[in-house]
C-alpha positions as CSV (number, residue, x, y, z in Angstrom):
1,X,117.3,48.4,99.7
2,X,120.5,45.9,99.0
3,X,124.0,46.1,100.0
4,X,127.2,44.9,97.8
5,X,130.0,43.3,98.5
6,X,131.4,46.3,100.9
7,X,128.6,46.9,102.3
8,X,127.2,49.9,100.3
9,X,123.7,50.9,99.9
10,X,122.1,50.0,96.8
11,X,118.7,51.7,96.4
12,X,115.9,49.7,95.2
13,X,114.8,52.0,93.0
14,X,116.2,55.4,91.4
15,X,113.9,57.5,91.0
16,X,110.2,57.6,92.6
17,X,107.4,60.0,90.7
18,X,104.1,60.7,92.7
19,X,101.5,61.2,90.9
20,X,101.0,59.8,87.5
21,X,98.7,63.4,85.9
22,X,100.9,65.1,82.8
23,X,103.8,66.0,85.1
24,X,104.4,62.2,86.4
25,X,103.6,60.7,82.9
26,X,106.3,62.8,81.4
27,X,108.1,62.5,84.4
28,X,108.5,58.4,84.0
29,X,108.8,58.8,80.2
30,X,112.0,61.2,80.3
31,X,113.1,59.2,83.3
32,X,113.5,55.9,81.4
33,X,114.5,57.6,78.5
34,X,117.4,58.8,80.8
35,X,117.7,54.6,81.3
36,X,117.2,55.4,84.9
37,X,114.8,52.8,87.1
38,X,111.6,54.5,87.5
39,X,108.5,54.3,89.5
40,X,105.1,56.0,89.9
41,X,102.6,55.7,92.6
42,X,99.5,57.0,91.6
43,X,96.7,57.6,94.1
44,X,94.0,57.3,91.9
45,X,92.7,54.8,90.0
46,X,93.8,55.5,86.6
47,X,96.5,58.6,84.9
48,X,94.9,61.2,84.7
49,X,95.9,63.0,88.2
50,X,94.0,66.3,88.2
51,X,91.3,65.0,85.6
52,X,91.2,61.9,86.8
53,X,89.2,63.2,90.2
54,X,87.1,66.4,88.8
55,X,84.4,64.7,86.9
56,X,82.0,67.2,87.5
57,X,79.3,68.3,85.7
58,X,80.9,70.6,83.1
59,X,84.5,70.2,84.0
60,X,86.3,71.6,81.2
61,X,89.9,73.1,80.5
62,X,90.2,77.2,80.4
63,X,93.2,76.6,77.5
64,X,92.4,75.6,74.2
65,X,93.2,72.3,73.6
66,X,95.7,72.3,71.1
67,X,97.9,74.4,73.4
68,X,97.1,72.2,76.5
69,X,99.3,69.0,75.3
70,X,102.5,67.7,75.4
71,X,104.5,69.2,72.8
72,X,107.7,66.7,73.4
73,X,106.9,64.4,70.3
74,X,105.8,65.7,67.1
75,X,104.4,62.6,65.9
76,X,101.7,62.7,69.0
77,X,100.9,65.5,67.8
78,X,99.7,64.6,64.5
79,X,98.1,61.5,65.7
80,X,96.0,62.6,68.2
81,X,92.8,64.6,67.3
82,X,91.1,67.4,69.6
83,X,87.3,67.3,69.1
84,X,86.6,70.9,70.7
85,X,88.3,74.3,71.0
86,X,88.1,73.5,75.1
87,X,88.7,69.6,76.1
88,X,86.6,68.3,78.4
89,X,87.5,66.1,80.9
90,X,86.6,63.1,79.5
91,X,88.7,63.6,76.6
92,X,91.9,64.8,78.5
93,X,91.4,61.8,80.0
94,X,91.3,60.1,77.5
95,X,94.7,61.8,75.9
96,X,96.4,61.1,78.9
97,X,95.4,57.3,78.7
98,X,96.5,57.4,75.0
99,X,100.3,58.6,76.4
100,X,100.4,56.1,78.6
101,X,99.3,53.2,76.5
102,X,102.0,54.8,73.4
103,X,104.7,54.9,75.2
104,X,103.8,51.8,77.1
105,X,103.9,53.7,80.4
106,X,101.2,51.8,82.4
107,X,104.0,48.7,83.9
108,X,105.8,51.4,85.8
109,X,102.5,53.1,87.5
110,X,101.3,51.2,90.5
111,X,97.6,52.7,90.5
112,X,95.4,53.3,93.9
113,X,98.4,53.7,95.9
114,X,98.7,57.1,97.9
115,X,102.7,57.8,98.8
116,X,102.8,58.3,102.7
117,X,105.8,59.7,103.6
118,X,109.3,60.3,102.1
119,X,112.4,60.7,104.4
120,X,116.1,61.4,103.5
121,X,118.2,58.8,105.0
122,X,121.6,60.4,106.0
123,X,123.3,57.2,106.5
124,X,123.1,55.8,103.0
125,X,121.9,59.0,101.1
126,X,119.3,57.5,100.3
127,X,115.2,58.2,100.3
128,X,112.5,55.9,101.3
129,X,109.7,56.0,100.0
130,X,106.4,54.2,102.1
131,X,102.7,53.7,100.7
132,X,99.6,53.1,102.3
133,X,99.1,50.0,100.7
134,X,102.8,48.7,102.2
135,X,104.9,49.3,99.6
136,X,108.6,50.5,101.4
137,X,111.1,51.5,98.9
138,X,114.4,53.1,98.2
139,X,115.6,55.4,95.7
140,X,118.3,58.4,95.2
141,X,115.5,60.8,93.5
142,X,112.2,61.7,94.5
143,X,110.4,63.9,91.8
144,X,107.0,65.1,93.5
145,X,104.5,65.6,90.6
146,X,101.4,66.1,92.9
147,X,99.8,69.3,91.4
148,X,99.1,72.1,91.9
149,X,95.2,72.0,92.3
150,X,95.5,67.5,93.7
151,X,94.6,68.8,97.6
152,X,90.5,69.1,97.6
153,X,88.9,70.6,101.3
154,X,85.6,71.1,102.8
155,X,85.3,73.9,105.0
156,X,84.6,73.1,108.5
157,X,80.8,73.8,108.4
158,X,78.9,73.4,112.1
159,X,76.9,70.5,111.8
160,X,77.6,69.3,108.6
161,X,78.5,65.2,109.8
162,X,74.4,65.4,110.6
163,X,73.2,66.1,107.2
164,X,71.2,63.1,105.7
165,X,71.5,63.7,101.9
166,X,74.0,63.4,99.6
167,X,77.1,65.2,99.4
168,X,79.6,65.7,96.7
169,X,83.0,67.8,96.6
170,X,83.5,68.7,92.3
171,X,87.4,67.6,92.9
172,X,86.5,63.9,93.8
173,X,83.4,63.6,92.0
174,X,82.1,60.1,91.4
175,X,82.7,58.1,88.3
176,X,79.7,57.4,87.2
177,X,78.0,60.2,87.5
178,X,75.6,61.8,89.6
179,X,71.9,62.5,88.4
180,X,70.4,65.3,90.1
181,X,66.5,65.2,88.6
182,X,64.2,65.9,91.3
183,X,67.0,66.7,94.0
184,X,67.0,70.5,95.5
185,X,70.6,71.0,95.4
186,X,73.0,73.4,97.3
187,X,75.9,74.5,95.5
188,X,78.4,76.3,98.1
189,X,81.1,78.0,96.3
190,X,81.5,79.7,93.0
191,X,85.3,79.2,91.7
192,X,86.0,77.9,88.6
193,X,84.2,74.3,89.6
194,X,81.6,76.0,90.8
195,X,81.0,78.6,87.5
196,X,81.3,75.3,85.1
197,X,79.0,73.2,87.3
198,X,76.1,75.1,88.3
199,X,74.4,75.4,84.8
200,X,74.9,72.1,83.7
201,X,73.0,71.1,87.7
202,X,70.2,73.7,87.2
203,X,69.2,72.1,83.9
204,X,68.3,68.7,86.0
205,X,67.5,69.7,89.4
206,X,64.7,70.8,90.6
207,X,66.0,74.1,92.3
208,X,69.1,74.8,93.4
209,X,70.9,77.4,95.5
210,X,74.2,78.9,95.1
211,X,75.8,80.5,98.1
212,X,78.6,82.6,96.8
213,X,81.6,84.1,99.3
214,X,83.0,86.4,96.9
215,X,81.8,87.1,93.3
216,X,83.6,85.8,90.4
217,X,84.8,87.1,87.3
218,X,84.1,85.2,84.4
219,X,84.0,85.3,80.6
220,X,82.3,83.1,77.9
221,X,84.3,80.2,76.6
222,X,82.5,80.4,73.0
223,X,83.3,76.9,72.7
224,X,82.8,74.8,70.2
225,X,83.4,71.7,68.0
226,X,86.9,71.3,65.8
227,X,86.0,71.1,61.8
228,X,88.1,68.8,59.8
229,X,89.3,71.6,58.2
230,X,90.3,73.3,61.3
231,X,92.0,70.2,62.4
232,X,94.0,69.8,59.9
233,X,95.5,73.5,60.0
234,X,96.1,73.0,63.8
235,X,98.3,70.3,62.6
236,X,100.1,71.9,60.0
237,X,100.9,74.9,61.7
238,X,101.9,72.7,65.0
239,X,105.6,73.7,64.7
240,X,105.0,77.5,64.6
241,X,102.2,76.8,67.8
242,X,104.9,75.2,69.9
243,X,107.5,77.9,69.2
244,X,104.4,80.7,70.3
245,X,104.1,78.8,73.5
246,X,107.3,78.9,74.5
247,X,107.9,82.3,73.9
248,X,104.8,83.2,75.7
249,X,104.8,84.8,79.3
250,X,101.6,82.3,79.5
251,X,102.5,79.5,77.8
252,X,99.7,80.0,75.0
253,X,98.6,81.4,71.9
254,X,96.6,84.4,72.8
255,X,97.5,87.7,70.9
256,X,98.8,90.2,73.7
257,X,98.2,93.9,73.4
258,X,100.9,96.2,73.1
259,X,99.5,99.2,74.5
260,X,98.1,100.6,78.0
261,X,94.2,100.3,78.4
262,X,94.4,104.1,79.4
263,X,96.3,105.4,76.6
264,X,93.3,105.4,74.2
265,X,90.2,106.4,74.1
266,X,87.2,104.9,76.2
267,X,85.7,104.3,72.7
268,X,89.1,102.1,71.7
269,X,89.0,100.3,74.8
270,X,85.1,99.7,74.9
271,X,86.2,97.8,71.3
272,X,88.7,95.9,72.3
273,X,87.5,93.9,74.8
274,X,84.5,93.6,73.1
275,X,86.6,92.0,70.3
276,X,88.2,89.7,73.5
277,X,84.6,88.8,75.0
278,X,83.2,88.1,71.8
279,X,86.2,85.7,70.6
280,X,86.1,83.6,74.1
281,X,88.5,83.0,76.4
282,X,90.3,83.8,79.4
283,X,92.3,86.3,77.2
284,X,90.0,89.8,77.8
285,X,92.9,91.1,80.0
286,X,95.7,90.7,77.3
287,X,93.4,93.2,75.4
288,X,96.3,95.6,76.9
289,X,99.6,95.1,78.4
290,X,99.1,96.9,81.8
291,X,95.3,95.3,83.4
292,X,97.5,93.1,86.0
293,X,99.9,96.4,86.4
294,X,97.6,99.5,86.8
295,X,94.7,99.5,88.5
296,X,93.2,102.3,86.3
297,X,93.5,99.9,83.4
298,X,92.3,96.8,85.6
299,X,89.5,99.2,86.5
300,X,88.5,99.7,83.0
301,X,88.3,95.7,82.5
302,X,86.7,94.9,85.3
303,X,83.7,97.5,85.0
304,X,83.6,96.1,81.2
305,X,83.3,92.9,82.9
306,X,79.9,93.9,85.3
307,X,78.5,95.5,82.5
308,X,77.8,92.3,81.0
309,X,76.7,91.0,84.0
310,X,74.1,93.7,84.3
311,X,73.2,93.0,80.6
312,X,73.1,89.3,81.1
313,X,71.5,89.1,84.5
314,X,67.5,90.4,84.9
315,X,66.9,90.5,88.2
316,X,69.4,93.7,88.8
317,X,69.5,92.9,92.7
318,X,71.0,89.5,91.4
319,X,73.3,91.3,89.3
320,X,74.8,93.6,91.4
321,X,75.4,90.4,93.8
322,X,77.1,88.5,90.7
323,X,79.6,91.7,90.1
324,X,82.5,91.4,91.7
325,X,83.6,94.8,93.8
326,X,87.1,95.6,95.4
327,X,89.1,92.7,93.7
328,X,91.3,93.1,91.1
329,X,89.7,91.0,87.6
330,X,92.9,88.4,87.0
331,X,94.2,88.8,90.0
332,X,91.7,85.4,91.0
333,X,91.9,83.3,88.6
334,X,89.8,84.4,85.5
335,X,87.0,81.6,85.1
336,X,85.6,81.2,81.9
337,X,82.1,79.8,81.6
338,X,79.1,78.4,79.0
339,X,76.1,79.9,80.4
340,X,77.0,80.8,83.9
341,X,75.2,84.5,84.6
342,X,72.3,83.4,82.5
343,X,71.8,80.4,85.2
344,X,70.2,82.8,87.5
345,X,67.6,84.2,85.0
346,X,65.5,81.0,85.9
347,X,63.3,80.6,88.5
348,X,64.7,77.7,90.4
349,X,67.5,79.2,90.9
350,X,68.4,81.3,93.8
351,X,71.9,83.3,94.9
352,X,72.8,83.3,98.6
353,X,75.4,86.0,99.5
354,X,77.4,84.4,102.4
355,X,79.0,87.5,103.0
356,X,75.4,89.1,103.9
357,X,74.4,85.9,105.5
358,X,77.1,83.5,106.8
359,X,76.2,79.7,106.7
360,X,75.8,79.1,110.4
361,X,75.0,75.7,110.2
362,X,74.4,72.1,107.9
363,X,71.0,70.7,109.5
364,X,70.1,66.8,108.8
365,X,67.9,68.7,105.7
366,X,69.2,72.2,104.8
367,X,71.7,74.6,104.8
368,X,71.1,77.4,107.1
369,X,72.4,81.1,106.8
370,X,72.0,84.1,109.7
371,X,69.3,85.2,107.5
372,X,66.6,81.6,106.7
373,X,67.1,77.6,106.3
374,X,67.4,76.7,102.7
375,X,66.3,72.8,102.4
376,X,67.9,70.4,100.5
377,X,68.8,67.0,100.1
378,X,71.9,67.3,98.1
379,X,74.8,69.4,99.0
380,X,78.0,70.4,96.4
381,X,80.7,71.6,97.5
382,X,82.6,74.0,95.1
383,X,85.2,74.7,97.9
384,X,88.5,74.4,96.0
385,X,91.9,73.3,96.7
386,X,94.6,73.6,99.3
387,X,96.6,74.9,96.0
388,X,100.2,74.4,95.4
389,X,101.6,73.2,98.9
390,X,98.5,71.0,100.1
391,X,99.2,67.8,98.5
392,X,102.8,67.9,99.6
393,X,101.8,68.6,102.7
394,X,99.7,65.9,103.3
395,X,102.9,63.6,102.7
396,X,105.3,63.1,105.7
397,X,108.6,64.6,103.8
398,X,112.1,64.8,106.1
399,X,115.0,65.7,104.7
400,X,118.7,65.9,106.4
401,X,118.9,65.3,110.0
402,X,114.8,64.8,109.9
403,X,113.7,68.4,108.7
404,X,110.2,67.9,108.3
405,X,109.3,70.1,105.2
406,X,106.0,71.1,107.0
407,X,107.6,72.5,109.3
408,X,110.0,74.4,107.2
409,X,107.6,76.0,104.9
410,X,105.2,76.4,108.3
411,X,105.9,80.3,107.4
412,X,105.0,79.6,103.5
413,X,107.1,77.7,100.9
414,X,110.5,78.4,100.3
415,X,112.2,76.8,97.0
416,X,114.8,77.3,94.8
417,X,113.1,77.8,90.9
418,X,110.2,76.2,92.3
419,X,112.4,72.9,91.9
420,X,114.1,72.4,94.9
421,X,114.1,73.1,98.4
422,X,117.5,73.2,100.7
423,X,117.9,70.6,103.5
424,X,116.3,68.3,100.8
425,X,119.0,66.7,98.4
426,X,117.8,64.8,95.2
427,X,113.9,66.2,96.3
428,X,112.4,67.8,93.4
429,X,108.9,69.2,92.7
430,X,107.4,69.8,89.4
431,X,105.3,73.0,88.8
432,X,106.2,73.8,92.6
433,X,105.3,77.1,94.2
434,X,107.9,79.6,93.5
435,X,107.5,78.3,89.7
436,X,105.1,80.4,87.1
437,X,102.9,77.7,86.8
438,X,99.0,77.9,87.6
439,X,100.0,81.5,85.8
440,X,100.6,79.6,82.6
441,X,99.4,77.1,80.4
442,X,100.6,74.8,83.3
443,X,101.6,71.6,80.5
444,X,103.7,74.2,79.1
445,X,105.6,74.9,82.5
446,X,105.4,71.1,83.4
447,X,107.5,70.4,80.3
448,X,110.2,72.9,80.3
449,X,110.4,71.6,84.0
450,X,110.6,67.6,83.4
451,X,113.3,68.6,80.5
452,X,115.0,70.7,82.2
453,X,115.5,67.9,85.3
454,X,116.3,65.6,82.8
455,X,119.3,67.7,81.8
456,X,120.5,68.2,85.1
457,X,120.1,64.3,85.9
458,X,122.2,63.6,83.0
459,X,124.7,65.8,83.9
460,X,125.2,64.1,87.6
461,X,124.7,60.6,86.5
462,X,127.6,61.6,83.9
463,X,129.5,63.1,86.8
464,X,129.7,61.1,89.1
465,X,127.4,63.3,91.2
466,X,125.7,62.0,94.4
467,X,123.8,64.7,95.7
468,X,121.9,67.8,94.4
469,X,120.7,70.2,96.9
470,X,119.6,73.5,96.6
471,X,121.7,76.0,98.6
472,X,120.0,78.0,101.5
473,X,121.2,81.4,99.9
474,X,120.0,80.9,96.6
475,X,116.4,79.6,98.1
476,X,116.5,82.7,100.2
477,X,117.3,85.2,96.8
478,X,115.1,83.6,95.0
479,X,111.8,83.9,97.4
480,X,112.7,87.4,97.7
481,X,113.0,88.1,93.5
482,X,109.3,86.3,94.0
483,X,107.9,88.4,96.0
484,X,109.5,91.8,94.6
485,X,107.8,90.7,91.4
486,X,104.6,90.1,93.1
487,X,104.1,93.5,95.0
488,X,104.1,95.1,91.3
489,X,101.2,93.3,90.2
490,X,97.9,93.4,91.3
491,X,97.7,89.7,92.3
492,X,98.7,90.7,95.9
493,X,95.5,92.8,95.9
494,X,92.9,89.6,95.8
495,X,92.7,86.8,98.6
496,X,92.6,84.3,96.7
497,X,94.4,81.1,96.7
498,X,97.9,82.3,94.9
499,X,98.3,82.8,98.4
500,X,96.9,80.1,100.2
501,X,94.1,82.8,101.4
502,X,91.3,80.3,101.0
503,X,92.3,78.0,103.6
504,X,92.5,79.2,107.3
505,X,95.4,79.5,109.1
506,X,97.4,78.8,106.0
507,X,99.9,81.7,105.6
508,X,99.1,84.0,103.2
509,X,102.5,84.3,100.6
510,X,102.0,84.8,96.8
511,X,103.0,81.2,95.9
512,X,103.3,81.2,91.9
513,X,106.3,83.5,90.3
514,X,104.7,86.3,88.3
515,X,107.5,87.5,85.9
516,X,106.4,85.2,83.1
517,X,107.2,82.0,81.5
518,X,110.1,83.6,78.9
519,X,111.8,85.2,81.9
520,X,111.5,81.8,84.1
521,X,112.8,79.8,80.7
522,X,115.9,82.0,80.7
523,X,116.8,82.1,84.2
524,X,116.8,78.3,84.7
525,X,119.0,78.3,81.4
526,X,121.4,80.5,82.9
527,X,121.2,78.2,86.1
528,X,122.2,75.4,84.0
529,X,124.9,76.9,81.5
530,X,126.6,78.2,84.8
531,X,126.9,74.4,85.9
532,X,123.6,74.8,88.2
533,X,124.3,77.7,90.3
534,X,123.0,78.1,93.4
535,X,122.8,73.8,93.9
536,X,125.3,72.2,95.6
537,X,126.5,68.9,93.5
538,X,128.3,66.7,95.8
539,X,130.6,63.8,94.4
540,X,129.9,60.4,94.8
541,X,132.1,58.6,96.9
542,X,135.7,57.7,95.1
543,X,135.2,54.4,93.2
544,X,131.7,54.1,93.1
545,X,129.2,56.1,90.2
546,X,126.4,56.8,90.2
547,X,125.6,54.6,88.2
548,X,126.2,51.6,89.8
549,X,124.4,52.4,93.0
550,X,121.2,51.4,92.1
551,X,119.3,48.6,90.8
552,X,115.8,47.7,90.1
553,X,114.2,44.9,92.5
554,X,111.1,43.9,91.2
555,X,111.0,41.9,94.5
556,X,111.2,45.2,96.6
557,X,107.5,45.9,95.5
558,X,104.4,44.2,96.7
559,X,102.2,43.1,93.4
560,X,99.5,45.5,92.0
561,X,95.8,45.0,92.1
562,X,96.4,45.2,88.2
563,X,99.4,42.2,88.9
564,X,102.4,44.7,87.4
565,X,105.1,45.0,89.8
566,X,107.8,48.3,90.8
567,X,111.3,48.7,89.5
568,X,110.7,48.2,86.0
569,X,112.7,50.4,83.5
């Protein structure tokens, strides 16, 4: 941070972005298209954020691919060439390594760097910004593009510092691989990690076990390899595609029914999701327009649902163990799978039902339940995320007068749109709870927010604008719009982690808003066109812009490992 000739604070900096995954890469790119000095801090090493860190064995995307993109720049689109209906992580990767190198993104992403805290200075209205590697910064805009699913966690499992094999966690999997020939492996959990890694570890190890919580819903991806010919029509019809996503409560492509699951006959409905299971995809509850409203019409998926399982599955103790009971099918998130319930048709592979027998302990050479010790010498842990809060949580954030934002979401977040949160002026998050979402084709939702940001940037750099802050009324309508959309769905029915039910002692509030990507889209619109109701904009001080209060100072930044330094535009 400088000072001018008065005496005023310049910022070194004037925006920071953490995380460099598809919200920080089109975070920085909007940014300097706005001509505003832009940093990311990226705690990995390499863009990628999300699909940088879950390398696992089979770790795939549940939205096709030409849908999961960036739909800002038509010509990307037609350069760029999807190999399968569902990426893989390699090749999203890889995507998001070709959108940094286009539009030359990688000299304002300072790589293995994890941001440590972020306080709101209320003397010169500034933030500053301090990384574990020293960097200590200033800027007037923090954008927080951290993730949803960034924040990986291990249960506390008694005894589990004594175990002498390997251990792996499928959200910071290695980089090079792990080769399981010859291992007995222990899988604990079976989420969506859990459901794409367990085949791909059965076919190399030489047994493995699966202890399963709660049973999982999931449905076959039918993937498969892009023709030329199918290429090519994905990128002629690209226009049309974009305008379906946006109009979509999901942010996707897939055909929603129009009708209740109960209004026709068991014969109709029997055919419908047949038609859904058969075509792949997580899109067997859009068969009809009520399965996340009714639980007759969920009921009628779900036991569709276990009797494929009971088809699929031989052993029909196994089966009945594998078929979820008592939870509402989408109100977890719907996994979708290549082989998964076939998995336990071989030999060497054996379910553990936690819920029967709770792990009570990790030995030096096994996993043992109330029930027997299962030995092992290689433990995976498919344990999930502290979703939507956990990364920001892990960051020291104080806004005005110190307000630590742990402690004011200690009860469960509270934002404004999922953008903002009061007592925080120029803090933003993108995708944030309170925001649709992980209930959308989250690139979709990451997009209309990084535009929409970029609008209301321009409008207070053009203003003369100092300060945005969500106001505390409009935080407090907007949680409670949330949650009155939440109690009409089923989603409220599930523990899962919507609501932060997968980590103890979190507190249990439906995190994502559930009325749909079109209705989100038109709200924030109406925010804007109403000159950003429910924000306060406070004016710069009289003769001095915004504009001319900060600077870029390459000097301000410590040099790279890869020899780039901050502050560039």
């Amino acid at each position: 941070m400088r000072a001018d000739e008065r005496g005023d604070a310049i910022a070194d900096l004037d925006v920071v972005v953490v995380g460099a995954g598809f919200s920080g890469l089109h975070a920085l790119h909007r940014m300097r298209g706005l001509g505003l000095a832009t940093r990311v801090f990226e705690a990995g090493g390499g863009v990628g954020g999300t699909w940088f860190w879950n390398r696992y064995p089979g770790a795939r995307c549940d939205v096709e691919s030409w849908d999961y993109s960036y739909s800002f720049d038509p010509e990307l689109d037609q350069e760029w060439e999807w190999s399968e209906r569902y990426p893989a992580q390699p090749e999203i990767r890889a995507y998001l390594d070709h959108v940094a190198d286009r539009y030359r993104l990688r000299d304002g992403i300072t790589l293995d760097t994890r941001v440590t805290s972020a306080h709101f200075d209320d003397g010169t209205g500034l933030w500053r910004v301090r990384t574990d590697r020293g960097h200590d910064v200033t800027a007037r805009y923090v954008v927080m593009a951290t993730g949803c699913l960034s924040a990986a966690r291990i249960p506390d499992f008694r005894g589990a510092e004594r175990f002498r094999g390997r251990t792996y966690h499928t959200g910071q999997w290695p980089e090079d691989g792990v080769d399981f020939r010859g291992s007995h492996v222990a899988v604990i959990g079976t989420g969506s990690s859990g459901v794409q890694a367990i085949p791909l570890i059965a076919e190399q190890a030489t047994s493995v076990t699966v202890f399963q919580r709660t049973a999982t819903f999931s449905v076959p991806a039918r993937n498969r390899a892009l023709s030329p010919q199918e290429q090519r029509r994905i990128k002629e019809t690209y226009p049309e595609r974009r305008r379906l996503t946006r109009d979509s409560p999901t942010g996707t492509t897939v055909v929603r029914g129009d009708r209740s699951a109960i209004e026709v006959s068991p014969e109709e409905r029997r055919v419908a999701f047949e038609q859904r299971w058969e075509h792949g995809g997580s899109g067997l509850p859009a068969a009809f327009d009520d399965v996340l409203l009714n639980p007759r019409s969920n009921d009628a998926a779900a036991e569709f649902v276990r009797s494929k399982i009971r088809e699929i599955v031989e052993d029909p103790q196994v089966a009945e163990r594998l078929c979820p009971q008592g939870v509402p099918i989408g109100a977890k998130r719907l996994c979708v799978d290549t082989g998964y319930y076939a998995t336990y048709n071989a030999e060497h592979v054996e379910l553990v039902d936690v819920r029967e027998n709770p792990i009570e302990e990790i030995t030096a050479e096994a996993v043992r339940t109330s029930a027997r010790t299962h030995p092992c010498d290689a433990i995976v842990f498919a344990t999930g995320y502290d979703a939507m809060t956990g990364a920001l949580a892990r960051i020291d954030i104080r806004g005005r007068n110190g307000l630590s934002l742990r402690e004011k979401w200690s009860a469960g977040p509270v934002t404004y749109l999922g953008l903002a949160t009061a007592g925080f002026p120029n803090l933003f998050v993108v995708a944030g709870p309170g925001s649709p979402s992980v209930l959308t084709n989250v690139v979709v939702s990451i997009e209309h927010h990084v535009e929409w940001l970029g609008e209301l940037l321009t409008r207070v750099e053009s203003g003369g604008i100092r300060h945005v802050e969500a106001t505390e009324e409009a935080e407090a309508r907007w949680v409670e719009h949330v949650n009155e959309l939440a109690v009409r769905t089923l989603y409220p029915q599930a523990n899962s982690w919507y609501l932060g039910a997968n980590v103890p002692g979190k507190p249990q509030v439906f995190m994502p808003y559930p009325g749909g990507l079109v209705a989100y889209r038109e709200t924030c619109a109406r925010v804007a066109e109403r000159d950003y109701e429910g924000f306060t904009l406070t004016p710069a001080p009289v003769g001095r812009t915004c504009a001319d209060s900060a600077a870029p100072l390459k000097e301000a930044l410590p040099t790279t490992a890869g020899g780039e330094r901050g502050g560039t535009r």
